[in-house]
C-alpha positions as CSV (number, residue, x, y, z in Angstrom):
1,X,-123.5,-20.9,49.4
2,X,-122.2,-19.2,46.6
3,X,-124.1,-17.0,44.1
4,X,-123.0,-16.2,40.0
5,X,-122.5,-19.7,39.3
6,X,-124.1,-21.7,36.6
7,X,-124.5,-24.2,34.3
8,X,-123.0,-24.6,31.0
9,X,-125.3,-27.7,29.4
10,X,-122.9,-27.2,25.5
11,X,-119.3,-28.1,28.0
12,X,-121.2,-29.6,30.5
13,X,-119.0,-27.7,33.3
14,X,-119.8,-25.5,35.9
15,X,-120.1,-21.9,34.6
16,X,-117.8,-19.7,37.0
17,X,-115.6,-17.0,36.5
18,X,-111.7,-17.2,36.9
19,X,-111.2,-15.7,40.2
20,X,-113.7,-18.5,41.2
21,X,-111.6,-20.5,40.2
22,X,-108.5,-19.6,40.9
23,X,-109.5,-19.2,44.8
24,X,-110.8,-22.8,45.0
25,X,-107.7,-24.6,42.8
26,X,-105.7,-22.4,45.5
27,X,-106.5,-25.6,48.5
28,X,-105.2,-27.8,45.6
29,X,-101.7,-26.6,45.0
30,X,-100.1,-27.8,47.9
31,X,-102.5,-30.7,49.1
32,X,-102.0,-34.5,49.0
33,X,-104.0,-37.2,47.9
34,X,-104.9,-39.3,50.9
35,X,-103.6,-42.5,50.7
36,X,-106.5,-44.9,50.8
37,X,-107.7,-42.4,48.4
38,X,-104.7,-42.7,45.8
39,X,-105.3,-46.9,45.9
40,X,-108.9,-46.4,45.4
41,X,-107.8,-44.4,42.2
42,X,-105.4,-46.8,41.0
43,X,-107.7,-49.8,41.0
44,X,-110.6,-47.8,39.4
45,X,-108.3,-46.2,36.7
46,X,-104.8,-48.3,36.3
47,X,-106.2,-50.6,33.1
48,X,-107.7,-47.5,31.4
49,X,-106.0,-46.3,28.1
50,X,-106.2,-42.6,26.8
51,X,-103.9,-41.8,23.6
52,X,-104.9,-38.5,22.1
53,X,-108.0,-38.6,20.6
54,X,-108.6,-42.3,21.1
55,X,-109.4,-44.6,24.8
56,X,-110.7,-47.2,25.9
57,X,-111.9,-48.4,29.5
58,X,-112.1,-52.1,30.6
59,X,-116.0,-50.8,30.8
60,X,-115.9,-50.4,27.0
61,X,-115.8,-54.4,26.5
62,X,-113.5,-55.3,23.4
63,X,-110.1,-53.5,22.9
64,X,-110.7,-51.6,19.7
65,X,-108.2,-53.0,16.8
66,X,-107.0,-49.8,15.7
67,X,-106.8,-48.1,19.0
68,X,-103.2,-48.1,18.7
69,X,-102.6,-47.5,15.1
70,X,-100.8,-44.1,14.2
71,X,-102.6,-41.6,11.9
72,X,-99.5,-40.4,10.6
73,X,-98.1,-42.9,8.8
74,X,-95.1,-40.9,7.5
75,X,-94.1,-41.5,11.4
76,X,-95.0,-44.8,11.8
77,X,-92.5,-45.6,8.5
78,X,-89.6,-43.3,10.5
79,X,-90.2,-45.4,13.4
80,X,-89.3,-49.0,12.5
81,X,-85.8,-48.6,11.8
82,X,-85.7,-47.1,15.5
């Protein structure tokens, strides 16, 4: 029902403008996740891994060797003694 929205294929979001946005996130503040809902979402979701820029899914087969390795390896070497 409403008009001025769109498409944005390069994000691949809807194309809205803030206060579009702002008065549909308003029902969200201060709702709850059903709780059938919030198990439903833990069984699809609780074995997924997201670090930064790296993540795997149990749908992406094998666990990725280096997903857990640290690109800054001047942090990695601080670490150890810790």
């Amino acid at each position: 029902k409403d008009i001025g929205l769109g498409w944005n294929p390069i994000k691949g979001t809807i194309d809205a403008s803030k206060d579009w946005w702002e008065s549909r996130l308003k029902k969200f503040r201060f709702a709850s996740i059903d709780p059938k809902l919030e198990e439903k979402l833990d069984q699809m979701f609780m074995r997924i891994v997201a670090t930064d820029n790296k993540a795997w899914a149990p749908s992406s087969s094998i666990l990725p060797s280096n997903l857990f390795e640290d690109e800054d390896n001047e942090t990695l070497e601080e670490n150890k003694g810790n």
